[in-house]
C-alpha positions in Angstrom: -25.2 -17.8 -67.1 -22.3 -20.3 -67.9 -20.1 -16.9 -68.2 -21.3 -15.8 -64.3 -20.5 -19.4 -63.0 -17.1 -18.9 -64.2 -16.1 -16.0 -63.4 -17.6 -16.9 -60.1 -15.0 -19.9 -60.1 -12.0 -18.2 -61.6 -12.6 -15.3 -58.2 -12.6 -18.3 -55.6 -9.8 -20.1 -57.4 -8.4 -16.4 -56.8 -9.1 -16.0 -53.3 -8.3 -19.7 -52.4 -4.6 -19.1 -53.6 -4.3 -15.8 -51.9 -5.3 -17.6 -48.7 -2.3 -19.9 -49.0 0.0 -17.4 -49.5 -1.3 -15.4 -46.9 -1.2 -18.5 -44.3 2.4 -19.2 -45.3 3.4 -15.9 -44.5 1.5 -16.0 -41.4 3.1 -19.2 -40.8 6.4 -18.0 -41.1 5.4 -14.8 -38.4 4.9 -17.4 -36.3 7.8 -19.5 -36.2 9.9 -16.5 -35.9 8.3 -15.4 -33.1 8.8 -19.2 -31.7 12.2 -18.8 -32.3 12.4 -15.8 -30.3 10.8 -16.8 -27.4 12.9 -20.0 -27.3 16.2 -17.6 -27.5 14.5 -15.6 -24.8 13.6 -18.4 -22.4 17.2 -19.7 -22.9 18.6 -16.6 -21.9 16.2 -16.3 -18.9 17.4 -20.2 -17.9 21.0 -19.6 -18.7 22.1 -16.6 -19.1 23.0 -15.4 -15.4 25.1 -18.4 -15.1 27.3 -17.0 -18.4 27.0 -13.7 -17.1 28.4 -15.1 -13.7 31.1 -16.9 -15.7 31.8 -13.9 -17.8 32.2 -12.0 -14.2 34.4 -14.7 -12.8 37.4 -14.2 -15.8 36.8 -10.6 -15.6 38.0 -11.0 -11.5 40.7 -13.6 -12.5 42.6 -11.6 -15.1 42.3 -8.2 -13.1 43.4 -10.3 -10.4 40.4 -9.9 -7.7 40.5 -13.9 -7.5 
């Protein structure tokens, strides 16, 4: 009995720790998706005005301006 009740202890000890490891990679997955999304809404926000810009030089040294 005292053998079943440890192995029982030793497989949750187990599972418990693969759990964390899964949630930390998880965890990770999720802040690089974060990440992304904040890159993508600061290209949405900003990004024409640097494309604009960019287009503005591009006139002014071919001489359009």
């Amino acid at each position: 009995m005292s053998e079943d009740h440890l192995q029982q202890n030793i497989d949750r000890t187990t599972a418990i720790h693969a759990l964390k490891k899964v949630r930390v990679l998880v965890d990770e997955a999720n802040e690089e998706d974060a990440s992304k999304t904040r890159a993508l809404r600061w290209m949405m926000r900003y990004g024409w005005l640097l494309l604009l810009l960019i287009a503005a030089l591009v006139a002014r040294l071919i001489g359009v301006i």
